[in-house]
N, C-alpha and C positions, 0 to 999 in steps of 0.2 A: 430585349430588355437591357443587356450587357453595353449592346451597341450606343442602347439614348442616355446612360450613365456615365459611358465614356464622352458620349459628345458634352453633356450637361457639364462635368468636367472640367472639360477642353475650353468651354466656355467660363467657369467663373475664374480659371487659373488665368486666362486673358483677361477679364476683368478685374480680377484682383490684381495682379502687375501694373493695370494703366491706370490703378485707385491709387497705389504707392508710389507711381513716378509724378502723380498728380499733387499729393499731398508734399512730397519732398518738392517740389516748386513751391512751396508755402515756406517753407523752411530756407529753400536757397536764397528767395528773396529777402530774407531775414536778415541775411547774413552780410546784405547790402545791401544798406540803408539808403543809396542813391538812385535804388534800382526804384521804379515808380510802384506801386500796389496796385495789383489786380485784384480784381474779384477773381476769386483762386479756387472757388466753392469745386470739388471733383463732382465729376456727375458720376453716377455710379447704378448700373441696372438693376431692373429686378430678377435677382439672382439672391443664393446667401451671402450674407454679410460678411465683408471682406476680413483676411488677417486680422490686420490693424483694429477692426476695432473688436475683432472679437477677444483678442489679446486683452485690450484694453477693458473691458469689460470682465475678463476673465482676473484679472489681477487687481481690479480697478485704480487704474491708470490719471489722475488729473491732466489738463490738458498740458501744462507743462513736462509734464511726466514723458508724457505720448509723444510730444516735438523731442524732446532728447532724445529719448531712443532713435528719432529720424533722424535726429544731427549723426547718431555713430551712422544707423544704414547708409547715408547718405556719403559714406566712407568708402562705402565697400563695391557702393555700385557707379559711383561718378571717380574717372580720372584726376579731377580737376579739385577735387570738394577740400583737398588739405592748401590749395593754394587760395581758395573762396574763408577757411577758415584761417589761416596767416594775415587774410588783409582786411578781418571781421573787428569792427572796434570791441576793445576787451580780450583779445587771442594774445596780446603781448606778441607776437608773432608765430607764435605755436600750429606748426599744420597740422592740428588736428585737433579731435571734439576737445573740451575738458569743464571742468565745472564753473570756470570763468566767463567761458564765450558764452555756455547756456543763459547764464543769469544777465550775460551783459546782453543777448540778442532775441532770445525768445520770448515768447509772450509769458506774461503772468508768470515771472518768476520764480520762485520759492527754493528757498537754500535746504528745507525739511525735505524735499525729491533726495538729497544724497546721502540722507541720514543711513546707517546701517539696517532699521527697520524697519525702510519706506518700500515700497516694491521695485523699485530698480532693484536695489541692493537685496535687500530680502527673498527674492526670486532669483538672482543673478541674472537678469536682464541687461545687464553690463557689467564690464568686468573694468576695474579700476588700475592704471598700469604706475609702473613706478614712476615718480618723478621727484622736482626739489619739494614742491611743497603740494599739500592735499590737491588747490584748487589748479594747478595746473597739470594734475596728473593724466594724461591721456585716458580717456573712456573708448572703449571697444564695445561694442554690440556683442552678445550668446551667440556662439555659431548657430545653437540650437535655434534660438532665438529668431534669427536673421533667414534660416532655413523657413521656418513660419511663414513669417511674415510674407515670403515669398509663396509661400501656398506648397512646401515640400513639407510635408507632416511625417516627421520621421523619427524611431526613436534616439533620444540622445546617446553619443559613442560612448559617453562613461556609463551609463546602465546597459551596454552590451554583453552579452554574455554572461548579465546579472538576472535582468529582467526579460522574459519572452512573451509574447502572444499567448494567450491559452485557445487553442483550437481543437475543442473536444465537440462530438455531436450531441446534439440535445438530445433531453432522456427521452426515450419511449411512454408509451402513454403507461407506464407504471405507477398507481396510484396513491401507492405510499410515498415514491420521491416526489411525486409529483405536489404533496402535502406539504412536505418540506421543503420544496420550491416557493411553494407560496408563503409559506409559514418565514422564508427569509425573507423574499421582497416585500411581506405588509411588513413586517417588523424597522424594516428602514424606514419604507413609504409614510409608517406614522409616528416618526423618530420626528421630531420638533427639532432638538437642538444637534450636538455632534453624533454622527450616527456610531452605534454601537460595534462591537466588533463580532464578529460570528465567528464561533468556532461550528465547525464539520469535525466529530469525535467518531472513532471505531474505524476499525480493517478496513472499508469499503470503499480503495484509496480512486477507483477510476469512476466509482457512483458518486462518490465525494465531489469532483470535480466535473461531471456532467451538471451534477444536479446545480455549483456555481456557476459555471456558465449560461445555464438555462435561466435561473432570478436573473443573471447580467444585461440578459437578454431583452428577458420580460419589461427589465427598468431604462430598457435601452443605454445599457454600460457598457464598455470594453471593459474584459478583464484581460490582468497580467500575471504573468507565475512568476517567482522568485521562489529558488529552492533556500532552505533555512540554511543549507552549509554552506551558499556563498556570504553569511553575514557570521555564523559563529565563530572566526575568527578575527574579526574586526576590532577594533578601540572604542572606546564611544564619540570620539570626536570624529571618526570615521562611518561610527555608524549614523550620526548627526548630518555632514556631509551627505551621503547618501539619500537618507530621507531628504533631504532639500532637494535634490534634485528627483527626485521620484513623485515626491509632493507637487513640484511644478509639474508634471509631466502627468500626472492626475489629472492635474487642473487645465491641460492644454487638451487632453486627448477623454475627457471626462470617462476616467478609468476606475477603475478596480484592481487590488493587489490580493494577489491570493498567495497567502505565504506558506509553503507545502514543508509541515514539522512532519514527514507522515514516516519518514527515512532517520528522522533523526535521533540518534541513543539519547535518551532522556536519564538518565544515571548520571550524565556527562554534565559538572555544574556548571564548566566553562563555557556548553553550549546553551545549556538551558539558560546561563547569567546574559547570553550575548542577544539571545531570543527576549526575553523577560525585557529587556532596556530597547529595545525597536518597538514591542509591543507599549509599553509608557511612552513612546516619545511621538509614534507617528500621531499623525491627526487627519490622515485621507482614509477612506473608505479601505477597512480589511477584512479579510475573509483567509482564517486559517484552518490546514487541514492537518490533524495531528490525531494519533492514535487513542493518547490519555486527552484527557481534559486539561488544560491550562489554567491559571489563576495570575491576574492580575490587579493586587489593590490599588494603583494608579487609573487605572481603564474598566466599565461594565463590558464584559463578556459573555457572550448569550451564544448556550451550548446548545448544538443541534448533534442526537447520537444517527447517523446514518446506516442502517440495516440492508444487507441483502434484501431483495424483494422477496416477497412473500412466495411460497409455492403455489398458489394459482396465478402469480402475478412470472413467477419465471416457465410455467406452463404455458402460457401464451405469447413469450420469446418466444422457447423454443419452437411455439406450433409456426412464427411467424418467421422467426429464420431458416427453418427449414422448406419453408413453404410447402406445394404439392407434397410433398417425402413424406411429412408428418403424417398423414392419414396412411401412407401406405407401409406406416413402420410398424400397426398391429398392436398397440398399447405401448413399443418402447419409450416414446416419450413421458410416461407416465413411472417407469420404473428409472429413467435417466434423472428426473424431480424428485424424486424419492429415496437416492440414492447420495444426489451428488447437489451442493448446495454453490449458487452461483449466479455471478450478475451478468446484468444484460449483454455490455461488452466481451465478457468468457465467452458467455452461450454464443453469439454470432462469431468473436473468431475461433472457436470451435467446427461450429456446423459451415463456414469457411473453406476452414482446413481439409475436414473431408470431403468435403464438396471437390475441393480443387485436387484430390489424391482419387476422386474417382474420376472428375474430368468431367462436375457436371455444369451445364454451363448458364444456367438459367434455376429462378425460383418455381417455375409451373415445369421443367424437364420431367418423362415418363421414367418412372424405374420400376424394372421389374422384381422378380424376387428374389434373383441373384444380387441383383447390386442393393434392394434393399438391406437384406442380412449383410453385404460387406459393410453397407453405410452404419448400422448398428451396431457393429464391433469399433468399427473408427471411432466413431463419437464415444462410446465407451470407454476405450483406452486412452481416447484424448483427454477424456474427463478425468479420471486417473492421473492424467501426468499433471493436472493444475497444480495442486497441492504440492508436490515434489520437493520445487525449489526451494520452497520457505519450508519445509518440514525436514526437510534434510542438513537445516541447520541448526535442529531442535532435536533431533531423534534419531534413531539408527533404522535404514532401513535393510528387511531382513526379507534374503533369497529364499523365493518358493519353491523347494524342490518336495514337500513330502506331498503326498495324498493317502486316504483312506487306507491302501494297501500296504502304507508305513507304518500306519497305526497300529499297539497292540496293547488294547486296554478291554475291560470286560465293558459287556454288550450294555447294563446299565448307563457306565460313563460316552459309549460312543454313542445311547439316544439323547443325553447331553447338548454333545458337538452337534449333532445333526437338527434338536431343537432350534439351536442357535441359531444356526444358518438357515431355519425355515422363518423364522422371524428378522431376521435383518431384508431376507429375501421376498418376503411378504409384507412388509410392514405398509408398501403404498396403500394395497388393498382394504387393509383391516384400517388404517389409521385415517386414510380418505375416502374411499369409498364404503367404508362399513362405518364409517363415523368413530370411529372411539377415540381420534386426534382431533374431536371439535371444541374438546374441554380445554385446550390452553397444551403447548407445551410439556409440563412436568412431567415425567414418569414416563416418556413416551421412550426416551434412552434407552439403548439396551446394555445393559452392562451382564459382566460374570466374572467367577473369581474360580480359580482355577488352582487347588492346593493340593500341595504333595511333596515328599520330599524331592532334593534336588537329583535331576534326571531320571524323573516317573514320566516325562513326556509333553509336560506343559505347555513349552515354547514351538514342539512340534504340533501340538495339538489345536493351535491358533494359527500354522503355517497351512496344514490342512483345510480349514476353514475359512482361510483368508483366499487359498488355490481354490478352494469349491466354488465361491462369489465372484471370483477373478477380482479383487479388491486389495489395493496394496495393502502390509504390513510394516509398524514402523514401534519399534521398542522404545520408550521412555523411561531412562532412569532415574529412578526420583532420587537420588539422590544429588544429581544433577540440579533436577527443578527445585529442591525445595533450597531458601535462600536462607542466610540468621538475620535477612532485613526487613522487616515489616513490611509488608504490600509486595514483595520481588518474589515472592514464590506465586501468590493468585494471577500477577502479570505473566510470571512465565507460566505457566497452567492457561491463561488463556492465549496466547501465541501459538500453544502446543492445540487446542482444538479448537479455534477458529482456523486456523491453516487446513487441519485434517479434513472439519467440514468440508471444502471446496472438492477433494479428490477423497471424498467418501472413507480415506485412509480408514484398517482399525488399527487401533490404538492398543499395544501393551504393556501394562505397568508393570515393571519388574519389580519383587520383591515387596508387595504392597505394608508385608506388616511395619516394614519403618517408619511410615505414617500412618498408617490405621490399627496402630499399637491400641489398648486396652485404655479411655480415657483417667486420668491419674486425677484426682481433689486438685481443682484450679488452686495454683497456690502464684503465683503472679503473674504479670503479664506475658511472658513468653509463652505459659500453658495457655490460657487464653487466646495467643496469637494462633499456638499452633491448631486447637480447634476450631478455629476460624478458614484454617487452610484445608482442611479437613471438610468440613464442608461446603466450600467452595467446589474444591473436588468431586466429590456427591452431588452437588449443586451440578455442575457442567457434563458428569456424565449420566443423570439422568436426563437432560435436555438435547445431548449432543445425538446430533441424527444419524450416527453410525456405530458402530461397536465398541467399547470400549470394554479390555478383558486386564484385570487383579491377577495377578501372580504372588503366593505364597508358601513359604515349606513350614508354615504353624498357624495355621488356620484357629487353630484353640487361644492366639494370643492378641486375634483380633477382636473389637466391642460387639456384639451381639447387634447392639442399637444400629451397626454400621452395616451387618451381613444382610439384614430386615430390606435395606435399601438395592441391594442387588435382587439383581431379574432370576440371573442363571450361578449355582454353587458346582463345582464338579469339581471330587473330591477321585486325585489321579493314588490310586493305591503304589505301594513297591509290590515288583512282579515278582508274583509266584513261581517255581521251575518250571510248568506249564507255558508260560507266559514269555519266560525267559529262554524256553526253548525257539519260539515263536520269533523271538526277536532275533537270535543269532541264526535261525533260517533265512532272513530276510536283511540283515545286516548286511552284505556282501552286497556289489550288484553285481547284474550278468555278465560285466565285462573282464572280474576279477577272476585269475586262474586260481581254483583253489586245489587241495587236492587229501583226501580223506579224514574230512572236517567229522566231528560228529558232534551235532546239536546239546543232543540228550545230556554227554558229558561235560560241554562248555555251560550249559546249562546251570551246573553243579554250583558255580561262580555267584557269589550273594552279593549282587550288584544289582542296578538299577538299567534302565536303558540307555541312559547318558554316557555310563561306564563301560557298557557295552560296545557300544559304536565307538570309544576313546579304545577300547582296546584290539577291537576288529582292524583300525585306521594304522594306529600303530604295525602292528604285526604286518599289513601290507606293505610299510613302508621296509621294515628289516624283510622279507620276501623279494621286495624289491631288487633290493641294494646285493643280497647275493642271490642274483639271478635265479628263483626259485618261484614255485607258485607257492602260496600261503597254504603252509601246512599246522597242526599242532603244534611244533614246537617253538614255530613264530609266535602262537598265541599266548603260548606258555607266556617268554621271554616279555612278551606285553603285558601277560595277566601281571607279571610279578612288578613290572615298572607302574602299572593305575593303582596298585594296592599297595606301592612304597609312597606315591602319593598322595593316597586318603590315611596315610599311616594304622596299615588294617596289617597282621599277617594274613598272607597265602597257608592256609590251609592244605595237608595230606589228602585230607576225604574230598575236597571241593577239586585237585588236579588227577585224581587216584586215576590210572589206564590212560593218560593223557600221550605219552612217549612208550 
């Protein structure tokens, strides 16, 4: 197949060459008027139709139009052609083309060919050179141009490094892009007049761009990518420029531009002003891919929102990139969809990736039980690292070192914790296979709110939980996300759990009563606004398909109307001396030398577990520094620096037998 394409090729690039040295004998003899006239007709195979006239066709070119342009080629490719145009009547003695010789030698003249708005000019199909006066200024052929005609189809050197090929794979048979594949190609196909411009809106930056290539396909277009930050710092007489030459370059290569806002900070007005004035001016086929939705009242714009695939739709990725494995993985693929939210592209270079760290080499390869469970962790931990990047510029991600055995809360709060984790961990089961996820989305979230004073254990108590699921943990502080700009806090709120979707992250809001403060009589718009952020927030963590856990030290000053909406409430007490014993037995690790610590009396200390550990750490460090193992009156020396801190006295009864 390769082979008869290249010959097919081989062939019209020879036929087109002997069309253009044929027809430039039309024109030489023009140029000498004593030369006799031939019948000059080219012959020309059945093959497709040469450059020239596709050119011409493509700009539509009048026939004087079309000789001129031969007069420059006839420049470039004959030695002799400036000495054929010197001795041409009408050249004044000029070697070379100019608007004089055309009108005085070609057929059916017309002086409207060098108006600025005729398609020579208007396409720069020749470039006009300086001289004394207009009509004797030397004309040169578009290298681009001249490249053409020659049958070299190549893109022009100023949209280098502007504009590129988009070479993405078609989607998979995914049902829902597969809709909105079609949903863009009828929408051109039954566009009558200039075709509309599509925007692709939402996160789904690599399904965004299959799914245009695949309509490009379907309509038989080339597409082209331009990233938006090679034009937001342009002029508009450059951004003008530009399109002229891209617009031709549509029009020779019958293209598509897909102009990728997907990276671009939209806050930014200078870029959004530089974007906004490309989208007014172009007039060839675009296709943008941009997070928000765009608005242009110059241009119709027709928003397409692009979603992840659906979970039985990313079930059957993953059965098919994993091939053979899938059935020998034992339901994991079922808890991997349930967990971790992802497009076709993730899932293949994922199952890839492990694939290629176990060395497997083939989709039908035997694996037994050992490399299945390793395969199952790989992919697991792979899926986990998706999210990372882009959340790690949103959020603080927080090291797992506690487990259960760090824990020291009563048994009520810890069937809490372990609730939690039986539902985020079960949720495939109950939500698709028991049906109660058939109703739509809503409610399906798991949230919980987690209140206590500070250092009763909260932020351990989600590290725990986060180590039990093996699922990253990443802190949100809202004081951060939330904006004083209308619309900048629901954006950042959704950046923060569309990223976490992907690597399953949970999510913890620190300090939740800042915002789920007690609602106050809307008294003008900013209260308005702010219950609008409010439930957004509710809004996205009852939807978002992984945990999302409230942190609070006054649970009494949040709305009732707002508690109603979470899953899971666990309310972390301050520790009793019981409890407090408990902690400073286990405070230490096994590698610290201590040496006749006693619980019971450190105990004595009306602190919290936060304060606890601040003051254990400390004491190691003065133990340290004089060479000693941590004894009492390290701890002392500590007790008395956390309690000049919370500005509390140290107490007689609380250190009493301590020294």
């Amino acid at each position: 197949m390769i082979d008869t394409l290249l010959t097919q090729n081989y062939e019209w690039q020879a036929a087109n060459y002997d069309y253009l040295m044929n027809v430039l004998d039309i024109v030489r003899h023009a140029l000498i008027p004593e030369d006799p006239q031939e019948n000059l007709t080219p012959h020309y195979p059945n093959l497709p139709p040469p450059a020239l006239n596709n050119l011409s066709q493509i700009f539509g070119l009048s026939e004087f139009e079309r000789y001129v342009l031969l007069l420059c080629v006839g420049m470039e490719l004959d030695a002799n052609w400036g000495l054929l145009c010197a001795n041409a009547p009408g050249s004044l003695g000029k070697p070379y083309p100019t608007f004089m010789l055309a009108t005085a030698t070609l057929p059916q003249p017309n002086w409207n060919a060098f108006t600025p708005n005729a398609p020579l000019r208007k396409w720069q199909l020749i470039q006009v050179g300086e001289g004394t006066t207009r009509n004797l200024s030397p004309l040169r052929i578009d290298e681009r141009i001249f490249h053409y005609l020659l049958g070299l189809n190549h893109l022009d050197e100023r949209l280098q490094g502007i504009v590129q090929p988009l070479e993405m794979p078609s989607i998979e048979n995914i049902p829902s892009h597969q809709q909105l594949v079609e949903q863009l190609a009828t929408t051109w196909i039954e566009t009558q007049t200039a075709l509309p411009i599509i925007q692709l809106c939402g996160d789904e930056i690599a399904s965004k761009k299959a799914i245009a290539t695949t309509a490009c396909k379907l309509l038989n277009l080339n597409l082209q990518l331009m990233s938006a930050g090679a034009i937001t710092h342009l002029r508009q007489n450059e951004i003008n420029e530009l399109l002229r030459l891209w617009e031709r370059e549509s029009m020779l290569n019958n293209s598509v531009l897909l102009l990728d806002c997907d990276e671009v900070d939209q806050t930014d007005p200078v870029k959004e002003n530089a974007i906004a004035r490309l989208i007014a001016s172009i007039s060839s086929p675009l296709i943008i891919t941009s997070r928000e939705r765009k608005r242009s009242p110059q241009r119709p714009l027709i928003a397409i929102d692009v979603h992840k695939p659906s979970t039985p739709e990313q079930r059957i990725i993953w059965q098919n990139a994993l091939g053979e494995a899938a059935a020998s993985l034992n339901g994991h693929v079922d808890t991997l969809v349930s967990h971790f939210s992802l497009n076709a592209s993730n899932i293949h270079t994922i199952c890839a990736e492990a694939k290629g760290k176990l060395k497997v080499k083939s989709q039908h390869s035997h694996f037994d039980f050992a490399q299945c469970t390793a395969l199952s962790t790989l992919l697991w931990d792979t899926c986990r690292s998706q999210a990372r990047s882009r959340l790690d510029e949103l959020a603080q991600p927080l090291e797992l070192g506690a487990n259960w055995d760090d824990l020291v809360l009563p048994e009520a709060q810890r069937q809490v914790l372990r609730d939690i984790a039986a539902h985020v961990r079960q949720r495939a089961k109950v939500y698709e296979q028991w049906g109660f996820g058939n109703k739509g989305g809503r409610g399906l979230g798991i949230s919980a709110l987690f209140a206590g004073a500070s250092g009763t254990g909260k932020t351990m108590a989600a590290e725990v939980i986060a180590n039990e699921l093996r699922l990253d943990l990443y802190r949100i502080d809202l004081s951060q996300v939330v904006s004083k700009y209308i619309g900048e806090t629901e954006k950042n709120l959704r950046r923060v759990f569309d990223a976490a979707e992907a690597g399953g992250a949970i999510l913890l809001f620190d300090e939740a009563d800042a915002l789920f403060g007690k609602r106050s009589e809307v008294k003008d718009s900013h209260d308005r606004h702010a219950n609008i952020e409010v439930g957004y927030l509710l809004q996205r963590m009852e939807s978002y398909r992984g945990l999302a856990i409230l942190t609070t030290n006054l649970k009494a000053s949040l709305d009732q109307a707002f508690l109603r909406r979470i899953r899971f409430i666990a309310q972390f007490p301050f520790p009793d001396i019981t409890q407090r014993t408990e902690i400073w037995q286990r405070v230490f690790p096994r590698q610290t030398p201590t040496q006749d610590l006693d619980a019971s009396k450190l105990a004595k200390l009306n602190v919290s577990g936060g304060n606890i550990r601040n003051i254990a750490l400390n004491a190691a460090f003065l133990a340290a520094d004089s060479g000693e193992a941590v004894q009492m009156k390290h701890l002392l020396q500590a007790a008395r620096s956390e309690y000049a801190k919370l500005e509390r006295q140290l107490t007689d009864a609380e250190v009493k037998g301590w020294i």
